[in-house]
ZALUMTOR-355853 format. One line per 3 residues: number of its first residue (from 1); their letters; for each residue x, y, z of C-alpha. Coordinates in pm, 1 decimal. Layout:
BEGIN
NUM> A> X/Y/Z | ...
END
This chain:
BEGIN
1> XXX> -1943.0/135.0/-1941.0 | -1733.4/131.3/-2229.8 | -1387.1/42.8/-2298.5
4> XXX> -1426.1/-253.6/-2034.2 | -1313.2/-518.8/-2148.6 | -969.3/-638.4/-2194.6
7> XXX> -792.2/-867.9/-2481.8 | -744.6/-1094.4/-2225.4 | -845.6/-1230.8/-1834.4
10> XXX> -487.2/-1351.1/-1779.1 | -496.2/-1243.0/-1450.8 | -179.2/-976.3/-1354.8
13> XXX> 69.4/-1050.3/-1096.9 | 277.7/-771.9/-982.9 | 269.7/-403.6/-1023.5
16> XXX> 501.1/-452.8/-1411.2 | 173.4/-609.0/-1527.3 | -64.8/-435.3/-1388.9
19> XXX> 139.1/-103.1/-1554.0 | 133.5/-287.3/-1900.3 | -249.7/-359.5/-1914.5
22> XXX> -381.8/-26.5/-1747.8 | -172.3/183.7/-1916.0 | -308.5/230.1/-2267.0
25> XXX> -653.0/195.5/-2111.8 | -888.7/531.6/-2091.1 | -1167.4/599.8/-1902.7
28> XXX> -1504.1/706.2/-1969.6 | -1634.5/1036.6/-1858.0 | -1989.6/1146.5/-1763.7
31> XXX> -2209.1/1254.8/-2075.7 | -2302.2/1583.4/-1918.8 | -1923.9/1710.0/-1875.2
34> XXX> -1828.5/1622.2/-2250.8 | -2166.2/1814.0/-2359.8 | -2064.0/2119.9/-2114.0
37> XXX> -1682.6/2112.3/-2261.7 | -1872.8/2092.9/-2618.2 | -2093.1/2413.6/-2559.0
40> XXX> -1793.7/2592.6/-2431.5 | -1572.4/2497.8/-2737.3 | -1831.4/2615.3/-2966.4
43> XXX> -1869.4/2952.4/-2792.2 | -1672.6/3197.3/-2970.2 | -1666.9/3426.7/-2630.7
46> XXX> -1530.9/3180.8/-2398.9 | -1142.4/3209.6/-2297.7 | -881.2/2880.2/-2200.1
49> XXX> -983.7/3049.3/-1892.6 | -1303.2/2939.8/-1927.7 | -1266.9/2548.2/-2077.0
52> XXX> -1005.3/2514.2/-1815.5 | -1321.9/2581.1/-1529.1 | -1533.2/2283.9/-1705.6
55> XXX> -1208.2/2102.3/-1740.0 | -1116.7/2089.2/-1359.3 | -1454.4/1985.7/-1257.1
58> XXX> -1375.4/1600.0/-1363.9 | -1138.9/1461.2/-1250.8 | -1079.3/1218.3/-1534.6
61> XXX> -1167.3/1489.1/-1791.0 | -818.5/1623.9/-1665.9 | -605.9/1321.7/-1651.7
64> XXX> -700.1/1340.3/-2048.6 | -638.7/1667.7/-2102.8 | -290.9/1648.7/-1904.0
67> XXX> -191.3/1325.6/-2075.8 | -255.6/1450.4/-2411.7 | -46.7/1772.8/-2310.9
70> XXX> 245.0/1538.2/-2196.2 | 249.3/1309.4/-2543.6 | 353.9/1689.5/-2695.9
73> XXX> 594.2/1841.3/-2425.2 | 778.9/1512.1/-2406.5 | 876.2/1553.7/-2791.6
76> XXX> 1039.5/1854.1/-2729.7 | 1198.9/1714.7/-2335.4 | 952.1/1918.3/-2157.6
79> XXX> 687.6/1843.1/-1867.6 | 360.9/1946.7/-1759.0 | 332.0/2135.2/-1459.3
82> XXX> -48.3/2238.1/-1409.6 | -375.8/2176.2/-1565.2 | -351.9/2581.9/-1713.8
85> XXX> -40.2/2470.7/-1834.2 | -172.3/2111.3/-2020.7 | -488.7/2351.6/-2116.5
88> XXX> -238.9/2637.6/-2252.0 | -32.8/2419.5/-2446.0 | -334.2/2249.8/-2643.0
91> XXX> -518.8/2531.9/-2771.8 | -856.1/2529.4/-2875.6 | -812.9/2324.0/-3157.7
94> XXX> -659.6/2020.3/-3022.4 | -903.9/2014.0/-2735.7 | -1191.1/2007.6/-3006.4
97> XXX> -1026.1/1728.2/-3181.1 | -961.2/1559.6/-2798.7 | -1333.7/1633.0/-2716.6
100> XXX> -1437.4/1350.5/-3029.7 | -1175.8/1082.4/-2866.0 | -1299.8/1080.8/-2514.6
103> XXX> -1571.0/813.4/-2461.3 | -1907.2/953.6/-2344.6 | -2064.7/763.6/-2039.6
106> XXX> -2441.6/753.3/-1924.3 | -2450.5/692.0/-1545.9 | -2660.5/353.4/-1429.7
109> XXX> -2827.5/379.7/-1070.4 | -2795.4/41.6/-1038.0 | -2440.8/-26.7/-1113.2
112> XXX> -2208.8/-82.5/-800.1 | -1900.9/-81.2/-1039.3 | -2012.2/253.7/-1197.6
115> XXX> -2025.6/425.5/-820.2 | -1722.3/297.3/-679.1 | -1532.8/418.0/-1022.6
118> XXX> -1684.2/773.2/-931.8 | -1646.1/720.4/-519.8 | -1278.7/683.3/-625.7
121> XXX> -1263.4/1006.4/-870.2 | -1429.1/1184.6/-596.5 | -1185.8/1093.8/-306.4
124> XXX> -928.4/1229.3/-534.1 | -1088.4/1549.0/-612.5 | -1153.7/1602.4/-228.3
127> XXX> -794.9/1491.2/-152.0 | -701.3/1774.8/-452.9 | -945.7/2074.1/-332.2
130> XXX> -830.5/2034.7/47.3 | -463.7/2049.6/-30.6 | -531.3/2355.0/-264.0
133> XXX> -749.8/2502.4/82.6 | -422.1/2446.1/316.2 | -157.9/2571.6/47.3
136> XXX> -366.6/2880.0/2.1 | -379.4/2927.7/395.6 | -46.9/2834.7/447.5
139> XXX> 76.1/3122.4/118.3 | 248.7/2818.1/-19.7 | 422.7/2853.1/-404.6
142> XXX> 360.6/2599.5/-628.4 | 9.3/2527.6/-554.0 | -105.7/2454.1/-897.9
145> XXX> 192.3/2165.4/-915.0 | 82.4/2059.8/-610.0 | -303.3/1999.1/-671.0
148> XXX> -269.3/1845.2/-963.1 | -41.0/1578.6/-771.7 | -255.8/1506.9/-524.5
151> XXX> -553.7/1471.9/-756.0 | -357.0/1228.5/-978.1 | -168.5/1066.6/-652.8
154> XXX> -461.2/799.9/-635.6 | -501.8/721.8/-997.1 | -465.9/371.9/-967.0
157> XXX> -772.1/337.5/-793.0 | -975.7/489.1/-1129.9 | -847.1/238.6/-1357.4
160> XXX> -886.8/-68.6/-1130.0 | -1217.4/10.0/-1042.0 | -1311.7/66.0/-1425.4
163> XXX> -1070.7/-217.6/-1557.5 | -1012.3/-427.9/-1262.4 | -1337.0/-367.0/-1020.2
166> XXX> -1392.7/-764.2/-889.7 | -1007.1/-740.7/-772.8 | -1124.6/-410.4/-603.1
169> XXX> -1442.5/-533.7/-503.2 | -1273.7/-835.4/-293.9 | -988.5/-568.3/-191.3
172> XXX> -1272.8/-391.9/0.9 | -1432.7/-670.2/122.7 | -1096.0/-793.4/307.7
175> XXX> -1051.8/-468.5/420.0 | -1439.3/-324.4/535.1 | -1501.0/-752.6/673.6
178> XXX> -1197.6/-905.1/718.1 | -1051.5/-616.0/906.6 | -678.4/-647.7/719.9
181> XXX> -461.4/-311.2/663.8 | -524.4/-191.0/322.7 | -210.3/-205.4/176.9
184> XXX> -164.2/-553.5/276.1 | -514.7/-668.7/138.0 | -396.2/-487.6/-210.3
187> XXX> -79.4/-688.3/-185.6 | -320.3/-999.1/-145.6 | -507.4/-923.7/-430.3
190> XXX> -317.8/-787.4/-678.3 | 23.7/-881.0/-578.0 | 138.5/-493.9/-544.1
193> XXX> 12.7/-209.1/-384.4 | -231.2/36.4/-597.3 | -37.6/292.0/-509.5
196> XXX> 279.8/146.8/-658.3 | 63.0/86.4/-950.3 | -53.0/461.5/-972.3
199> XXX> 356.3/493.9/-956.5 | 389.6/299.3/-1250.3 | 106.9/454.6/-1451.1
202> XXX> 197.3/809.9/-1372.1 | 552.2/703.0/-1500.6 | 460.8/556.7/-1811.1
205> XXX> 268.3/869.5/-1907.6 | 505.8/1072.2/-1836.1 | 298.4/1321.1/-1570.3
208> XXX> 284.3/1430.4/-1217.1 | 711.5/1439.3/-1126.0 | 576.0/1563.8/-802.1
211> XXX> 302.5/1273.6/-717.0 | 565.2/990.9/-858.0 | 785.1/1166.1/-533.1
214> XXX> 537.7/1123.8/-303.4 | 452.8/799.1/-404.9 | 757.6/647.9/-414.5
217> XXX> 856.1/765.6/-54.7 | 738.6/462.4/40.4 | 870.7/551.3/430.5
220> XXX> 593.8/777.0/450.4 | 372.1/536.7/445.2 | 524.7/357.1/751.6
223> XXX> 225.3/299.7/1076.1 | 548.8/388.9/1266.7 | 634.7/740.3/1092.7
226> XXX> 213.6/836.8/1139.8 | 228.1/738.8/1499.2 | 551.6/1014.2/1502.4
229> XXX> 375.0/1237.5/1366.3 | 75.8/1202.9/1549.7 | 324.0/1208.0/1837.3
232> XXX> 403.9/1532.2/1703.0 | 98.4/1738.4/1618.9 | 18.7/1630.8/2013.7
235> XXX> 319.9/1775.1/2109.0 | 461.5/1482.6/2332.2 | 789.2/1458.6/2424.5
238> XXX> 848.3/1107.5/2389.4 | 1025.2/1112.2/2071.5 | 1412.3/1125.4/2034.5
241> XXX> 1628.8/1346.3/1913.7 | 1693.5/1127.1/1559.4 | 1324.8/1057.3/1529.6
244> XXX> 1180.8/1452.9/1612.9 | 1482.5/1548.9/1322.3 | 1356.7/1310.4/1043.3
247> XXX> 966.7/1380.5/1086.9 | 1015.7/1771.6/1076.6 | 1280.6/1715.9/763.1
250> XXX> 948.8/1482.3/665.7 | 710.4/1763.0/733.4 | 961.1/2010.1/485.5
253> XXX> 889.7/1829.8/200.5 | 709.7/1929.3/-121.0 | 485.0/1639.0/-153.8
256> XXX> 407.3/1615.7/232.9 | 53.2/1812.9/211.8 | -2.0/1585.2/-134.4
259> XXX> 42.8/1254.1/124.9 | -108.1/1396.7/363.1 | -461.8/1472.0/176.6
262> XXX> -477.4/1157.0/3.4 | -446.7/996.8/365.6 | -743.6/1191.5/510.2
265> XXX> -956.1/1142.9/162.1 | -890.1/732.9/171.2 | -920.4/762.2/606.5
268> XXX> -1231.3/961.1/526.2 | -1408.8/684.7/303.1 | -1372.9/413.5/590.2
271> XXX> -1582.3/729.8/845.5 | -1518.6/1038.1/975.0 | -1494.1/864.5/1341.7
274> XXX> -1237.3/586.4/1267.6 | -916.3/607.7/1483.9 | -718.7/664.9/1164.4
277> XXX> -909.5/960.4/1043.8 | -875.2/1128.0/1405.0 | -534.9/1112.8/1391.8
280> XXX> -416.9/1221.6/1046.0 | -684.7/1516.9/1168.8 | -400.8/1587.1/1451.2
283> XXX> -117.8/1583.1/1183.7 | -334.3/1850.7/930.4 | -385.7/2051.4/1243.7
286> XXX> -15.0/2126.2/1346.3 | 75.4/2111.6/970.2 | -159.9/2405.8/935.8
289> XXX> -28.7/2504.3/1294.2 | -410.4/2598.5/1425.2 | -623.1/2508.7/1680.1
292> XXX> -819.4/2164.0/1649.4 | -1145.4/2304.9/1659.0 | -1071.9/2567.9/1349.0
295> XXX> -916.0/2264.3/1157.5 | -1237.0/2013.4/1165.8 | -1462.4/2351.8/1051.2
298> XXX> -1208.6/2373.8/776.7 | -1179.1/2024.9/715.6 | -1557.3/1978.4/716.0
301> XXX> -1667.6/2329.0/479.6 | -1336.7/2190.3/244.7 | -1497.3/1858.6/205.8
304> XXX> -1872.3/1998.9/145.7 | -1750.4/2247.4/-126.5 | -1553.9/1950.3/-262.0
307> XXX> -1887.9/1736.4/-317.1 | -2032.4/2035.5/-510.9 | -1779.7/2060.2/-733.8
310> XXX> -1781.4/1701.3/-826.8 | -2140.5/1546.1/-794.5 | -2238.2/1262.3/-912.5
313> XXX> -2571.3/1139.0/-827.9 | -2664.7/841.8/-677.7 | -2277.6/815.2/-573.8
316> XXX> -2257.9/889.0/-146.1 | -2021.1/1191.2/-135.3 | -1776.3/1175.3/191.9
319> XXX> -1959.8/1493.2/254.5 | -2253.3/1343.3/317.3 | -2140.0/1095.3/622.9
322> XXX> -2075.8/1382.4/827.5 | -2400.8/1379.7/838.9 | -2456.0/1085.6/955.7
325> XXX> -2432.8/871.2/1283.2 | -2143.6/638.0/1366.5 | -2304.6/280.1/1235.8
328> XXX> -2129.2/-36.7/1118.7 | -2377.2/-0.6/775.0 | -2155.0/108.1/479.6
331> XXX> -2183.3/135.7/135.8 | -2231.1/-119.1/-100.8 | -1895.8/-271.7/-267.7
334> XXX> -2060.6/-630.6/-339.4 | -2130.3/-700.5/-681.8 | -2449.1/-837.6/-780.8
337> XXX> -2460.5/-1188.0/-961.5 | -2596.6/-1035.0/-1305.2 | -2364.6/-712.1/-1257.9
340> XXX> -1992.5/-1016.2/-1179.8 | -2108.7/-1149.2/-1539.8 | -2079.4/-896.2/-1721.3
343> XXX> -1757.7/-805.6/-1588.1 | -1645.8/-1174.7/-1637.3 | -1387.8/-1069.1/-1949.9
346> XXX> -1186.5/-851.7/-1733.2 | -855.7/-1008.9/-1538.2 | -930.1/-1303.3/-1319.6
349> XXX> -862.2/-1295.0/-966.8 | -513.6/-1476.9/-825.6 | -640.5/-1794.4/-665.9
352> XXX> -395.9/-1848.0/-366.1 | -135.3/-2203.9/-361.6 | -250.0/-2426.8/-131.4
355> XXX> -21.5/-2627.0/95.8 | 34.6/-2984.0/-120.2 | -119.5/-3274.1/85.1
358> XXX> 96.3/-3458.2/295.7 | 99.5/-3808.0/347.3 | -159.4/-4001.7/526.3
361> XXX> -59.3/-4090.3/869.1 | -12.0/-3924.7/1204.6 | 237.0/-3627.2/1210.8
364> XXX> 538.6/-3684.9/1459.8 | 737.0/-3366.0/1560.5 | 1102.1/-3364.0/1530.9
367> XXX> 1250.1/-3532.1/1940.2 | 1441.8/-3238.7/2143.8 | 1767.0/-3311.9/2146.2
370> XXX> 1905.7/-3082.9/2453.3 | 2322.7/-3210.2/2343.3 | 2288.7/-3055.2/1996.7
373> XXX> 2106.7/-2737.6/2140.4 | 2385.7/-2697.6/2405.2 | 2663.6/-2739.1/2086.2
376> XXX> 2497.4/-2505.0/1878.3 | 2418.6/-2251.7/2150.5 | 2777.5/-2288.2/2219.2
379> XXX> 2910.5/-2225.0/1857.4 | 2692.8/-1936.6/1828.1 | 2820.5/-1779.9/2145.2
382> XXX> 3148.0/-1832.5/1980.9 | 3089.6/-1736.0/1657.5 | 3426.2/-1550.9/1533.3
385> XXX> 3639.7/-1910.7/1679.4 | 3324.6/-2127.6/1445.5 | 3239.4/-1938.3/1136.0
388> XXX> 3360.2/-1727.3/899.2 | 3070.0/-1618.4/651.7 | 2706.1/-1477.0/766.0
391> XXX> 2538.1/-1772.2/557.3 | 2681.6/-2038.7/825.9 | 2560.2/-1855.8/1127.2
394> XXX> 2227.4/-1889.7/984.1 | 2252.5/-2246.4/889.7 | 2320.2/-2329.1/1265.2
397> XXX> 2043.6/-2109.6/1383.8 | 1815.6/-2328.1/1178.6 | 1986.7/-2654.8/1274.8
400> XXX> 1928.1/-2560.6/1671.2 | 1551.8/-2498.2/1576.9 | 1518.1/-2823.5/1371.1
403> XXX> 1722.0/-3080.0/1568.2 | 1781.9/-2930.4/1866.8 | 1400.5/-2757.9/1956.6
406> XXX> 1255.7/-3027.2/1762.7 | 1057.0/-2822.6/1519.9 | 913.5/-3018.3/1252.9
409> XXX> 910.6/-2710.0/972.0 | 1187.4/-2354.4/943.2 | 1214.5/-2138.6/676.5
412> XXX> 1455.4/-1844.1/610.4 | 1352.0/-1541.1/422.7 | 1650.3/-1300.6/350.7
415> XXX> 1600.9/-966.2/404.2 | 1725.3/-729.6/111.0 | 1693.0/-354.0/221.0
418> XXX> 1810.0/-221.7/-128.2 | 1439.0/-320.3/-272.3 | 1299.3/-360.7/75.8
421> XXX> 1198.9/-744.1/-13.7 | 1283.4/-1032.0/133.0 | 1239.3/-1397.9/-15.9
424> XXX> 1258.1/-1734.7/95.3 | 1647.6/-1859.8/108.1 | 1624.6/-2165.5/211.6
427> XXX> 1378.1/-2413.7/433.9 | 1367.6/-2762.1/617.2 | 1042.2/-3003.6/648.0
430> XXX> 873.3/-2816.9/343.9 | 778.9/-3014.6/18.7 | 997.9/-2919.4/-232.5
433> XXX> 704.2/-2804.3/-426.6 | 514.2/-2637.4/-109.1 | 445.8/-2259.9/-185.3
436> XXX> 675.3/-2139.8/88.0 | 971.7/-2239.5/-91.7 | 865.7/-1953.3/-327.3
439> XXX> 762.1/-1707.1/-129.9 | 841.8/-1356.9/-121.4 | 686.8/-1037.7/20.8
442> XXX> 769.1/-630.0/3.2 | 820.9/-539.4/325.2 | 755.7/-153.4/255.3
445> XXX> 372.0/-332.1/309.8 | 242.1/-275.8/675.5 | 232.8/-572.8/834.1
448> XXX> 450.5/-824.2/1105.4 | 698.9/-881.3/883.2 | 776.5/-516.7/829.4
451> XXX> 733.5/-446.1/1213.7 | 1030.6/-780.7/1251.1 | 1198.9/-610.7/943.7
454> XXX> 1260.5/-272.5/1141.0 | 1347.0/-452.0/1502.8 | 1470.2/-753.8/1603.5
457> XXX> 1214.0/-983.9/1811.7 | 1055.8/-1279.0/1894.1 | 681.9/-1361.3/1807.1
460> XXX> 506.4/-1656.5/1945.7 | 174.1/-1685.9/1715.0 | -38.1/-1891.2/1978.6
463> XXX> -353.0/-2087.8/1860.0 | -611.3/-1879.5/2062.5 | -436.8/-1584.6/1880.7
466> XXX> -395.3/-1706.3/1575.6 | -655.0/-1547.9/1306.5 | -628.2/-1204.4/1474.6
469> XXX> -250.5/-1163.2/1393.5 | -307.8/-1335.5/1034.0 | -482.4/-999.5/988.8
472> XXX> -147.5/-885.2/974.5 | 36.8/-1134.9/717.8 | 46.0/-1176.8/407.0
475> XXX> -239.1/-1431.2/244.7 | -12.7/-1684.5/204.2 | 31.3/-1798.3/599.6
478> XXX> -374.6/-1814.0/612.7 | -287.2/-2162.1/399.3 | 27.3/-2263.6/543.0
481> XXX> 24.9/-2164.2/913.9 | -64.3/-2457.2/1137.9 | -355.8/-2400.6/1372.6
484> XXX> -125.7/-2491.0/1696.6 | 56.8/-2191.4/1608.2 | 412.5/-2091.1/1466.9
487> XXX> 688.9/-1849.3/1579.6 | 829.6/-1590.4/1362.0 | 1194.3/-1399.3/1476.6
490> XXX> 1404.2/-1144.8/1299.6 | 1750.1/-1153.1/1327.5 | 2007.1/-793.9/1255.0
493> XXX> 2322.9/-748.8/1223.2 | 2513.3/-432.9/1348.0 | 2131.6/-276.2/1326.1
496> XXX> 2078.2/-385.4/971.7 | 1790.1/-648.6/901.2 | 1957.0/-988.2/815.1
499> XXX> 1666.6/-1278.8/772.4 | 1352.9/-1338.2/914.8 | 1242.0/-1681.9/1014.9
502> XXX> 937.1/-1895.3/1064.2 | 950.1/-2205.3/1247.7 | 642.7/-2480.3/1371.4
505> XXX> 560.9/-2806.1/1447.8 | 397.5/-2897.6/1106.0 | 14.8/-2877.9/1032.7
508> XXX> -103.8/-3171.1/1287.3 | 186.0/-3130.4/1564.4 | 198.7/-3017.2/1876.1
511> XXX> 157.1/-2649.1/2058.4 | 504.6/-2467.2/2110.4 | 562.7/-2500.1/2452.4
514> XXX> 682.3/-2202.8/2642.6 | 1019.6/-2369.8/2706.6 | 1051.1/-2350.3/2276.8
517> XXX> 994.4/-2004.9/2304.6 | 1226.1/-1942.3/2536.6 | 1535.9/-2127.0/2387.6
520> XXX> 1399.8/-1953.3/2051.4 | 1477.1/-1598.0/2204.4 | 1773.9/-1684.3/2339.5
523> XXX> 1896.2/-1804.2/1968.0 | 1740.3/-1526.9/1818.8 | 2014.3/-1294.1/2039.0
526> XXX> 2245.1/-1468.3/1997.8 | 2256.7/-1509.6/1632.3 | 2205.7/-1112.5/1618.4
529> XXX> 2474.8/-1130.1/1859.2 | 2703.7/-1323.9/1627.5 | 2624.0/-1159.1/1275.3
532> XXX> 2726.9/-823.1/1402.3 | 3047.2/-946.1/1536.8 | 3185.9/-1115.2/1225.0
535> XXX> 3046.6/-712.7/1043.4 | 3246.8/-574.1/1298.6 | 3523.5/-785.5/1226.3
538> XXX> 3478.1/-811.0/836.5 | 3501.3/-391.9/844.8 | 3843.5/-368.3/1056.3
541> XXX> 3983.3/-584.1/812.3 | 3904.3/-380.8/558.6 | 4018.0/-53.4/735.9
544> X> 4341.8/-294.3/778.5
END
């Protein structure tokens, strides 16, 4: 394919890069489509009407068109609301003169990078063609706005997989082998979600107001707001007041059906049978307020009309797995050998830090000392007599874990809720150069430390546990977690996410014994405890 290779295989870190080198990038787009859009140009019978019919049939035959579109209207402060409208505003001589600057593309059977690029165009366009289905049913307005969002919602995924496809290609093996949540093996990889990249993209160009929205609701995304939903559509009454209010205000919102197809198209590439797909089924069928039966037929005819409109041979269609059987075969995301090289000028991957070696010699933990437990227990049950600043409370949480509980490693990661990050404050037992002292994480990702983010709790990670719940964490602990275990606890104050801690007995000590995790709890409360009591008392001396 052309246009492959970039200036340079410096390998991007966070969603600002990743913006930066994708975004002048284009893609290529199949022979036949350019050679249809050619014909029609040249026939002096055919309308706008017309081009715009071979126009919508490719996907990334329209993110051209629109982009092009959206260089003019932004000269004169104006935006692009449909593909008619892009197509409109063009004319027939600037999309002849576009037709000679798009890059022609001859499809390879053999190329696993080529079919993944057009497995993710055709998600998209099946995300796009159901959500135009259910706003037609439904007698919704804007349903030209609308489409085009959702079709553009996962553009992120194009470019990677053309630009970026060994990042992608070890994406899918975390997620289709290694069993981790997607967003969280994106973080891993690329050190930002694709769809804050697709975010960034769509706001560089200067398109899609409506799919930025719905991309930067980032609560939408939540495991916690689906299973409300889900709760929802099934009509349970287990949800509160507060919690049945913000998922129907949710359900309200323009971009909802544009979040809600992308969900089923990306559910729908991991199987039709998955748990996940089931249930964002429930969610389309009270959104569409049917009957579940009516909803798969619709679901299923919407998804076969989707692969005709956008077929690309040798490339399995979603449509087709409906017609298969429920089998752990999937397609194939593995590179070959010969295929990696020539992809070997695009962006390396991140190689992960690895814990610095520590000195030879057997690893002691830290003695229990139960007199400066009791004294700090104490102090924290007394916290508006001992402290007076937030930062201190903390210090003498972590001073009970290290000296009193006689961990032999704690680190501190404060919570910010304005960016929904958190970063590492400050630690005890780490190297100074050790990769925790540097570590920081976007909490908006599914995984524990979003779950200890949005509650306060204790979690013992126990040995015979272990690799299951590093599903669930970012890469980093995978290299840094001892194999004895380690206890992570989230501390809040007045209901507000404060810190989150990690505490162990170093990479060769012993297990946490259950009286640690007891004494940890307790601490963990009363900390909690304490913060919100020196809020409360911060905020009447203000009203004072």
């Amino acid at each position: 394919m052309t246009d492959k290779q970039p200036e340079t295989n410096t390998a991007p870190a966070n969603q600002q890069d990743w913006v930066a080198f994708l975004q002048e990038k284009s893609l290529p787009i199949r022979n036949s489509v350019l050679m249809r859009l050619q014909r029609k140009l040249q026939d002096p019978d055919a309308s706008l009407h017309d081009i715009g019919l071979v126009v919508r049939a490719d996907p990334s035959l329209c993110l051209a068109v629109v982009k092009t579109a959206a260089t003019r209207h932004q000269a004169i402060n104006s935006r692009v609301t449909s593909l008619d409208h892009a197509i409109n505003s063009l004319g027939l001589n600037e999309l002849s003169a576009l037709r000679y600057q798009l890059t022609p593309h001859r499809l390879s059977a053999k190329s696993v990078a080529q079919k993944m690029y057009f497995r993710s165009l055709a998600i998209s366009h099946h995300a796009s063609v159901q959500c135009s289905k259910w706003l037609s049913q439904r007698k919704s307005p804007f349903m030209e706005e609308s489409c085009l969002a959702t079709l553009f919602y996962g553009v992120g995924y194009w470019f990677l997989w053309q630009h970026a496809t060994q990042h992608m290609c070890e994406i899918q093996i975390r997620i289709r082998e290694q069993q981790r949540e997607p967003q969280l093996a994106e973080n891993d990889v690329l050190g930002c979600t694709v769809d804050q990249i697709s975010s960034g993209l769509l706001q560089a160009w200067g398109i899609s107001d409506l799919a930025q929205e719905g991309l930067e609701h980032n609560e939408v995304s939540n495991r916690q707001v689906m299973r409300q939903l889900h709760r929802r559509a099934l009509d349970e009454n287990s949800l509160s007041t507060e919690a049945r209010r913000e998922v129907n205000l949710l359900i309200q919102q323009k971009f909802f059906p544009i979040k809600l197809a992308n969900w089923l198209a990306q559910n729908v590439d991991l199987g039709w049978q998955r748990p996940g797909t089931i249930q964002v089924v429930d969610v389309i069928n009270d959104f569409l307020k049917s009957n579940i039966t009516a909803t798969q037929t619709l679901l299923h005819t919407t998804c076969v009309a989707a692969a005709r409109l956008y077929h690309v041979p040798g490339t399995l269609a979603p449509a087709a797995e409906l017609l298969m059987l429920p089998s752990s075969h999937t397609i194939n995301y593995r590179l070959e050998p010969t295929e990696a090289e020539t992809l070997k000028l695009q962006p390396a991957l991140r190689t992960a830090e690895n814990e610095p070696s520590e000195p030879a010699g057997p690893l002691h933990n830290n003695p229990i000392d139960p007199e400066h437990l009791q004294r700090s227990t104490q102090r924290l049950t007394q916290v508006e007599q001992c402290f007076q600043q937030p930062k201190e409370v903390l210090r003498e949480l972590l001073s009970a874990l290290s000296r009193g509980l006689g961990f032999e490693r704690a680190a501190l990661y404060i919570i910010n809720p304005r960016h929904q990050s958190l970063k590492t404050a400050f630690s005890l037992g780490f190297p100074d150069q050790h990769p925790v002292t540097r570590f920081s994480f976007d909490y908006q990702i599914p995984s524990l430390l979003k779950q200890l983010s949005e509650q306060a709790k204790v979690v013992s990670i126990r040995p015979e546990h272990r690799q299951k719940v590093l599903r669930f964490l970012p890469e980093a602990y995978q290299q840094w977690s001892p194999v004895n275990g380690f206890i992570l606890l989230s501390v809040f104050s007045d209901n507000q996410p404060v810190a989150i801690v990690h505490v162990d007995c170093g990479m060769g000590g012993d297990r946490i014994s259950d009286q640690q995790h007891q004494a940890v709890i307790k601490l963990a409360h009363l900390t909690s405890q304490g913060l919100t009591l020196l809020q409360q008392r911060k905020a009447t001396a203000e009203v004072k």
